[in-house]
C-alpha positions in Angstrom: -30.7 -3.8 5.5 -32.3 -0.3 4.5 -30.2 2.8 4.1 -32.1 4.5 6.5 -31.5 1.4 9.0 -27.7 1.7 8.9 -28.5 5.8 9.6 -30.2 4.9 12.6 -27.3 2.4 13.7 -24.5 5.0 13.2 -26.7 7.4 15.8 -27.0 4.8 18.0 -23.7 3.4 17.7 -21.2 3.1 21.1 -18.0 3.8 19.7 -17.4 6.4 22.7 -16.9 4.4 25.4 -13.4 3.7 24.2 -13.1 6.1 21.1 -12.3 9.4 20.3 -13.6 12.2 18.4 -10.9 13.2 16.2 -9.6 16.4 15.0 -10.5 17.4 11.3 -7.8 19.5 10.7 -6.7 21.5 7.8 -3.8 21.0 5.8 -1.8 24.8 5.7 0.6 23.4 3.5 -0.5 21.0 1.0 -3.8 23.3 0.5 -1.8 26.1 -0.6 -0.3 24.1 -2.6 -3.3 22.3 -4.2 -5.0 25.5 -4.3 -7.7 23.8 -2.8 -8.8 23.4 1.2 -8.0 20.1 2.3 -9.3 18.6 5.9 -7.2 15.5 7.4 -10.2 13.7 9.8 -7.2 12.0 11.9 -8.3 9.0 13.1 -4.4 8.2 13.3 -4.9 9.9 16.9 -7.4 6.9 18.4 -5.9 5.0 21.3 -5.2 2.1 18.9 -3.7 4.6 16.7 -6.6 3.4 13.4 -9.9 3.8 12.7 -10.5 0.1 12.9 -11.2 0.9 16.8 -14.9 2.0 16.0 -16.1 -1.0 14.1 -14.8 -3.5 16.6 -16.1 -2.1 19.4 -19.6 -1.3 18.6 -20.2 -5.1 17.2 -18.5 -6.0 20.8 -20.9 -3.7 22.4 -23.8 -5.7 21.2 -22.8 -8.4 22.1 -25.1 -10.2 25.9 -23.0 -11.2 28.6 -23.4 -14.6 28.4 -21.8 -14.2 24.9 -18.9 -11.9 26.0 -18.3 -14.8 28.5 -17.7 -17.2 25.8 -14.8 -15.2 24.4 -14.2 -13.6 20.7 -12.0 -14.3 18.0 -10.7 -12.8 15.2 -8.6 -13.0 12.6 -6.0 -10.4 12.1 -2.3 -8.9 11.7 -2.7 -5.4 11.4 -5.5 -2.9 13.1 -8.4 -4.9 13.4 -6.6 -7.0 15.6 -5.5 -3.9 18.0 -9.4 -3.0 18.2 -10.9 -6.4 19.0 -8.3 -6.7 21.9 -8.6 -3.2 23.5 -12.2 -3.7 22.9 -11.8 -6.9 24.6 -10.3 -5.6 27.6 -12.7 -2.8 27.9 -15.8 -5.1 28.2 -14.1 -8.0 30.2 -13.5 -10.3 28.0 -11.0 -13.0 26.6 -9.7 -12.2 23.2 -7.8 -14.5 20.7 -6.4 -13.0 17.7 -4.8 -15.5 15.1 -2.6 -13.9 13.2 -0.2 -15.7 10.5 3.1 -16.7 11.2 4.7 -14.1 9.2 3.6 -10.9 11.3 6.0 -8.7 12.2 7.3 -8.7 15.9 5.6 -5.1 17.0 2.2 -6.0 15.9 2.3 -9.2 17.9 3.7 -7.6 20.3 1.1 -4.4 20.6 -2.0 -7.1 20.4 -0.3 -8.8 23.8 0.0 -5.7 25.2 -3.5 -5.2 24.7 -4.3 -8.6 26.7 -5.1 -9.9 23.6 -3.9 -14.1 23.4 -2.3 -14.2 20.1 -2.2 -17.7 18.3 0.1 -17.6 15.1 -0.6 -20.1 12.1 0.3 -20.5 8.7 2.2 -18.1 6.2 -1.6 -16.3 4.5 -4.7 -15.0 5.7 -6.3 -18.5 4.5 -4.7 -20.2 6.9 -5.3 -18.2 9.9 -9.3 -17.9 8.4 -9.3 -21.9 8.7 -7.4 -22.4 12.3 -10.1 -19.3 13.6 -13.1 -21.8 12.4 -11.1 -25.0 13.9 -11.1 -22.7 17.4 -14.5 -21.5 17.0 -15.8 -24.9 17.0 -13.6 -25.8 19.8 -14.3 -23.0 22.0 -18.0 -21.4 21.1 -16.1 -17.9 21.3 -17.9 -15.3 18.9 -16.0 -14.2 15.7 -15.5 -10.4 15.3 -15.5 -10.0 11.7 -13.1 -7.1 10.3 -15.4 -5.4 7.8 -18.8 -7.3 6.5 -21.0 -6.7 9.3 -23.5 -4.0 10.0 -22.4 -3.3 13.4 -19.0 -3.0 12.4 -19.8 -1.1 9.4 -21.9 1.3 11.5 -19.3 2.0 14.0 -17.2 2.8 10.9 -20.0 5.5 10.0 -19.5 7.7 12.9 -16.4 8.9 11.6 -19.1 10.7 8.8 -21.6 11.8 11.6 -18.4 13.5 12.9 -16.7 14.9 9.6 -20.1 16.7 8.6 -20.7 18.1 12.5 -17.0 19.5 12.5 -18.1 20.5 9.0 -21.2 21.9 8.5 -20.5 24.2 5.8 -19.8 23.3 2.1 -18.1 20.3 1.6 -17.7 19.0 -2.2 -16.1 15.5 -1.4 -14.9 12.9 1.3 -12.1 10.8 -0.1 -12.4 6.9 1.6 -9.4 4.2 1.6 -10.7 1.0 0.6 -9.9 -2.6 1.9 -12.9 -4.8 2.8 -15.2 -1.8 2.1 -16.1 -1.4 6.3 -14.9 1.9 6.4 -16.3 2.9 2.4 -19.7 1.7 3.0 -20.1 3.2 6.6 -19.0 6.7 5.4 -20.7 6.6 2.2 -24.5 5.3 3.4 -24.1 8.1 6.3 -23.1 10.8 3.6 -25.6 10.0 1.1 -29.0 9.9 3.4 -28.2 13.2 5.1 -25.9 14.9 2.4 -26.3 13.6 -1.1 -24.7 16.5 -2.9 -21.2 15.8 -1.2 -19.0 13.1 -2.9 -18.0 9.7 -1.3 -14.7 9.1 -3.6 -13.5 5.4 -2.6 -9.5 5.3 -3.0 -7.9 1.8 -3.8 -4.1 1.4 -4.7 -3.8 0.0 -8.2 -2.9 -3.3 -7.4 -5.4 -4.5 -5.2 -8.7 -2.6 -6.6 -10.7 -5.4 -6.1 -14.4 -2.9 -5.0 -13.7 -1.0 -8.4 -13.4 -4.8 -10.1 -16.9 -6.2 -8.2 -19.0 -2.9 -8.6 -17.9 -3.5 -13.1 -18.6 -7.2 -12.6 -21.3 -6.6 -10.1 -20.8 -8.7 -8.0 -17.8 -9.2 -5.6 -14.7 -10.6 -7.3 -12.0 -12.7 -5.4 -8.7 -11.3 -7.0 -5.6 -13.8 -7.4 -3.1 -11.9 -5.9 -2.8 -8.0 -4.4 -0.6 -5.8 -3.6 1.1 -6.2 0.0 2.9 -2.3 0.4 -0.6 -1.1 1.6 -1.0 -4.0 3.8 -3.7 -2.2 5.7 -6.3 -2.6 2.6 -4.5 -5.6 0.9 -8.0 -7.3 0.5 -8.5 -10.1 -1.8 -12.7 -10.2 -1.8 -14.6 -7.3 -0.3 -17.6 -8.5 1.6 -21.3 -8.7 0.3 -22.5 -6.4 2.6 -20.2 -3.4 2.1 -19.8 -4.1 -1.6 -23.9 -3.6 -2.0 -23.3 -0.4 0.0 -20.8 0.8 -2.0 -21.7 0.2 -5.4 -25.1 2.5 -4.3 -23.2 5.3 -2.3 -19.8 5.8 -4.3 -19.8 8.3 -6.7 -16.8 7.0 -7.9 -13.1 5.2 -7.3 -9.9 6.5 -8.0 -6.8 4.1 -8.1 -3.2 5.5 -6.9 0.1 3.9 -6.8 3.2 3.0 -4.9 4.9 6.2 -5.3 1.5 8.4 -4.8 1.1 7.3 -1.6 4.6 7.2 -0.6 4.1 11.1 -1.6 0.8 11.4 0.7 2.6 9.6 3.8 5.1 12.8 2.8 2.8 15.2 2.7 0.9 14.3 6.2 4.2 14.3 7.6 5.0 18.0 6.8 1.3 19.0 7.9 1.0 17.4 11.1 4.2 15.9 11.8 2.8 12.2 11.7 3.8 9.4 9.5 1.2 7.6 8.3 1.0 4.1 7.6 0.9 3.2 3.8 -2.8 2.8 4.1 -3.8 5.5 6.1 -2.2 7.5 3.6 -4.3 6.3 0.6 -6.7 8.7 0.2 -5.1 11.7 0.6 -2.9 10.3 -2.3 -6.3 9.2 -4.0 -7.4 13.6 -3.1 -4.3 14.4 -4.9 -4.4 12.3 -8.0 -8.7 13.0 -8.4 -7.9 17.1 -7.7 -5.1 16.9 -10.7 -7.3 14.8 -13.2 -10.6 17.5 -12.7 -8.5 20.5 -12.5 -10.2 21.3 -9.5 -9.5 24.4 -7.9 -10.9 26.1 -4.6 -12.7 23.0 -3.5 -13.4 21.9 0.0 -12.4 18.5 0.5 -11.9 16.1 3.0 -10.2 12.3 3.4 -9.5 10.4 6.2 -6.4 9.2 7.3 -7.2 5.8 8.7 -4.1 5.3 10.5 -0.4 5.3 11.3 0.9 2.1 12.6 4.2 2.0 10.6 6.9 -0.1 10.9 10.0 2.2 12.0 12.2 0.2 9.2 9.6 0.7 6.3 11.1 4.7 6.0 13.5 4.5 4.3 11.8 3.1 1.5 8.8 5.3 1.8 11.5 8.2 1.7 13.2 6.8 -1.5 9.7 6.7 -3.3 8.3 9.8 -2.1 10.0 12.1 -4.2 9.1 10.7 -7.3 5.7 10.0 -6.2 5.6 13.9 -6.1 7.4 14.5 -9.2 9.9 16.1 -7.0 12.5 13.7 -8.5 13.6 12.3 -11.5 15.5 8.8 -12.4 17.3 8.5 -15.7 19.3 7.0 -17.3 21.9 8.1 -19.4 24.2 7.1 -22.0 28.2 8.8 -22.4 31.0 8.2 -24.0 33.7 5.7 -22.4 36.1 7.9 -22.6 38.2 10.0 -19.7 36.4 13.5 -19.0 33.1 12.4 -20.1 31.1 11.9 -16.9 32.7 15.2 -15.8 31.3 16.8 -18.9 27.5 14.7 -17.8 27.4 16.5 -14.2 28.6 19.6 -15.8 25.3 19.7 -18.1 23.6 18.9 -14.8 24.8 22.5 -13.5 23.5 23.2 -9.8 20.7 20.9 -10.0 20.3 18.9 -7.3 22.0 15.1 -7.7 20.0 12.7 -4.9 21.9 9.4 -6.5 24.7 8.9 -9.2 25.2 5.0 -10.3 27.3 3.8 -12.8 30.1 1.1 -13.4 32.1 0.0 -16.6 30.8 -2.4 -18.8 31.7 -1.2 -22.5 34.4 0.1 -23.9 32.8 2.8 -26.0 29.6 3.9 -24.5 28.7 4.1 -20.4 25.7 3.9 -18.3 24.9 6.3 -15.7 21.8 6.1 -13.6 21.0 9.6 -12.6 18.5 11.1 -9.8 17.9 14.2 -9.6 15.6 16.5 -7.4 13.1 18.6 -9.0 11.4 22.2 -8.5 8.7 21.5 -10.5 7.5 18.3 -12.6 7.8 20.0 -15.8 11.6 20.5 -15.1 12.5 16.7 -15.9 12.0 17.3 -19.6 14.0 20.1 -20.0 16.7 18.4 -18.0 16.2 15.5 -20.5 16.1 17.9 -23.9 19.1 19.6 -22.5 21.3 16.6 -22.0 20.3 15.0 -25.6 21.1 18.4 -26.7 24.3 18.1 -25.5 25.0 14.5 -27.2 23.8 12.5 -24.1 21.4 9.6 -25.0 18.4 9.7 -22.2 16.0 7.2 -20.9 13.4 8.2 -18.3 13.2 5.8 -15.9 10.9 7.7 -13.3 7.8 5.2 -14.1 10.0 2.2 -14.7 9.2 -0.2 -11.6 12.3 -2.4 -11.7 14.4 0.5 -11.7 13.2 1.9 -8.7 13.0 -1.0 -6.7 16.2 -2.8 -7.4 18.6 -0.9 -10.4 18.8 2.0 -8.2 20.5 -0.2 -5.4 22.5 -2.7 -7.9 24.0 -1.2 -11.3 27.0 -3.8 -11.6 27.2 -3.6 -15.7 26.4 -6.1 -18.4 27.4 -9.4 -18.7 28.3 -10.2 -22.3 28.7 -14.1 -22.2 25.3 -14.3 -21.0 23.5 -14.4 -24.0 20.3 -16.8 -22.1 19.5 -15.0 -19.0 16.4 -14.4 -17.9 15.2 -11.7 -15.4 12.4 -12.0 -12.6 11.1 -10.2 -9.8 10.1 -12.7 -7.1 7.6 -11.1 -3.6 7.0 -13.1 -1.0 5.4 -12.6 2.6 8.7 -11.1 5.2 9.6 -12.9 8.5 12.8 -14.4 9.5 13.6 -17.5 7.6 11.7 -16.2 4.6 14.7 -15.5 2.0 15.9 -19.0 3.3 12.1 -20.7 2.5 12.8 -18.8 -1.1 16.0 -20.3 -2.0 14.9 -23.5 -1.1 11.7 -23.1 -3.8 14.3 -21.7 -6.3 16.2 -24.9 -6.4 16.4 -25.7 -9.9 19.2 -27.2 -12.3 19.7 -24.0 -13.8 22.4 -21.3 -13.1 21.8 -18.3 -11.1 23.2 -15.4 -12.5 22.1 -12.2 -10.8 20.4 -11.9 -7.1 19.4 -8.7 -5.6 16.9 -8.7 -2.2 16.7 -5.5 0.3 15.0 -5.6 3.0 12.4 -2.6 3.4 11.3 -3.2 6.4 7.8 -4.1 5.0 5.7 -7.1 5.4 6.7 -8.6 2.3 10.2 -9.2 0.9 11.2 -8.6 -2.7 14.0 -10.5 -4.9 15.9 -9.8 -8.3 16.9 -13.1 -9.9 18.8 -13.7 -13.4 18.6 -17.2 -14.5 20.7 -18.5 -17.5 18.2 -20.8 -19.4 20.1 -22.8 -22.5 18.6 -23.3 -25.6 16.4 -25.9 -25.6 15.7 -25.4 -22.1 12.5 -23.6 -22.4 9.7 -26.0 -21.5 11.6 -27.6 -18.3 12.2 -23.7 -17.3 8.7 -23.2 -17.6 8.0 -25.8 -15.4 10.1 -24.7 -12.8 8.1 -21.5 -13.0 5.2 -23.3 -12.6 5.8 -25.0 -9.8 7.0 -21.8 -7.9 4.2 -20.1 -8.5 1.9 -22.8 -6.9 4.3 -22.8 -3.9 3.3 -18.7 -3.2 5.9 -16.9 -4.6 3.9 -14.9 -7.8 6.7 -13.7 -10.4 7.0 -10.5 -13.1 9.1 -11.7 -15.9 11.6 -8.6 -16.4 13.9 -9.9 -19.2 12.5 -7.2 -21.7 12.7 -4.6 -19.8 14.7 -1.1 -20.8 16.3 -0.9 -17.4 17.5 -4.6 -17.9 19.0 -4.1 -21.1 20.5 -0.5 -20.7 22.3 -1.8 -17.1 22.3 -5.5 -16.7 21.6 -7.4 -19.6 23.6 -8.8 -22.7 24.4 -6.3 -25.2 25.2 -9.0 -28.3 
């Protein structure tokens, strides 16, 4: 289809009957802070609290009676699912949503509310894609796809059509989060035919960039595995509509991580006293990162926060990432002398600084570990915190960017094991439900010892485990195997046996 086609779809688009227009509001806080004027379009406030509303229900809307009759399916655990079924229940229809087996309670839960019939199958979005076809055929109800479709892409647009109405002044860029690319390409084709000199800045987190991948291959590119912590945009292959879109109406991408938008869902929250879900916070985190790297100052800029369905539970690790995501906090670690009145001397140095985590336990008897957090005023304080302790004798390892530390160290530092001279570290994720860690035991039997286990639940729709595993000499190749194998069963590894956190806190110090 022609740009100018999809322009003429968005105008005629019936997203009203059941949407809102939402508020584009300015950010007091984090503007002043940017130094430049950032505008939150806060599509958080539609009655299915996402975006994904618009798109479902203008490709419903077109739909004839006698097809409405028949029913519509999708295939869904998160937003997409909320729209078909209010959608559904707005134009008198049946809707099934199959959703996999692994969602959490409150999503099933706010689909049924909905009237939505919720079938659950399978632990991945492969399965539930192949039971959807099996009920298709079965039952001649009409799929609702979730992002490659120029109705629903179109619906997505009129988010634009609104953001350059409330806006009709300057506006230098409109930052997009990026999953299947419905919400990207409907922005960006809008944008582009009426305003060309504004920028369309797609935002993907750096683990499941897989639009910035097709538009270098050209051509859409299935990725292996993505990340699950912004499980709103956790897209393995972006469709071959809105990836044709986007690589022609995207001036560019920006990737953010983890701890950026952990520091956006943060920021939101202090703005407008909502808390974002991890993906509706993605590009304000992808504003923040693109500002900083262009030294952009006085700029009018606006990004769309897609939506705010957060598990209640999932805080407390957005909270424990936020700070650093912000360089508001720093995580060291540090290395003192075993010996009595030392540590007192190490929180002396620290003087009136604020300490957010102390972790430390014997494990030598002539240096210690201490795993330090400590808030910050400004990012540039960390190194002179860090000069100043190796000034006073201290040996100092930032930690702030190490991934293992942050996820598990921070919540485990039990000291070295010195007879372990074979163990081998890995991080293990798999998808969260009850049963799960019990399915993951069961992969990990093995005849070798386990020597270290850490899991914490964060509330999140995956789950993540610490594992040491003594491997004997001449063990290699059947421990290779074993990793093999668990691997093909769905649990995808990160071997951490070399890394600085591992050696400083856990590992064997020969």
């Amino acid at each position: 289809m022609a740009m100018n086609d999809y322009l003429k779809k968005v105008l005629l688009s019936r997203v009203y009957d059941v949407c809102v227009e939402t508020e584009l509001e300015t950010a007091e806080n984090l503007s002043r802070r940017l130094d430049n004027t950032v505008l939150l379009k806060r599509e958080d406030t539609q009655p299915v609290f996402s975006f994904k509303l618009r798109g479902a229900y203008n490709k419903m809307a077109q739909l004839t009676r006698e097809q409405l009759d028949r029913g519509v399916i999708a295939a869904s655990a998160g937003n997409h699912a909320q729209g078909v079924a209010l959608s559904a229940r707005h134009l008198g229809c049946r809707a099934t949503i199959v959703m996999p087996e692994t969602s959490p309670a409150i999503k099933v839960r706010a689909v049924e509310r909905l009237g939505g019939k919720v079938v659950l199958s399978g632990e991945s979005f492969s399965d539930c894609a192949a039971k959807t076809k099996q009920l298709i055929e079965e039952t001649g109800a009409v799929f609702i796809p979730p992002f490659d479709d120029e109705d629903v892409i179109a619906g997505q647009g009129t988010i634009a059509m609104e953001i350059l109405r409330q806006n009709p002044g300057p506006l230098d860029a409109v930052f997009v989060p990026i999953g299947g690319g419905g919400l990207a390409a409907g922005v960006g084709v809008y944008i582009k035919q009426l305003r060309p000199e504004v920028k369309v800045i797609g935002v993907e987190p750096v683990d499941s960039d897989d639009m910035r991948r097709s538009i270098a291959a050209g051509r859409p590119v299935e990725m292996r595995e993505v990340g699950l912590f912004a499980d709103g945009v956790a897209v393995k292959l972006v469709g071959e509509k809105t990836f044709e879109i986007c690589r022609d109406c995207l001036d560019d991408i920006v990737l953010v991580d983890t701890d950026a938008i952990c520091s956006a869902i943060k920021d939101i929250f202090e703005d407008t006293r909502v808390v974002a879900e991890p993906a509706g916070a993605l590009s304000l985190a992808g504003l923040k990162a693109y500002a900083a790297a262009h030294d952009w100052h006085g700029k009018r800029l606006a990004c769309i926060v897609s939506g705010a369905n957060m598990n209640f539970d999932r805080l407390g690790y957005v909270t424990d990432r936020a700070a650093i995501g912000s360089s508001r906090e720093a995580l060291i670690a540090v290395d003192v002398p075993e010996k009595i009145g030392s540590f007192r001397t190490l929180i002396h140095c620290i003087g009136n600084r604020n300490i957010t985590e102390v972790c430390t336990r014997f494990s030598d008897p002539e240096r210690g570990h201490v795993l330090l957090g400590l808030s910050l005023s400004a990012p540039e304080e960390k190194q002179v915190i860090i000069e100043d302790l190796r000034g006073q004798g201290f040996g100092v390892t930032d930690m702030s960017d190490n991934e293992l530390a942050k996820l598990h160290i921070r919540h485990l530092v039990g000291g070295n094991a010195p007879w372990l001279k074979n163990e081998k570290l890995y991080r293990f994720v798999f998808p969260e439900h009850p049963g799960a860690l019990l399915n993951f035991m069961d992969a990990m039997h093995m005849n070798f010892n386990i020597t270290l286990f850490q899991y914490r639940y964060h509330g999140a729709d995956f789950g993540r485990v610490l594992v040491g595993i003594d491997v004997p000499d001449g063990k290699e190749k059947l421990f290779n195997e074993f990793l093999d194998r668990v691997s093909e069963m769905g649990y995808p590894y990160v071997d951490e046996t070399e890394n600085e956190a591992y050696r400083i806190f856990l590992g064997y110090h020969g």
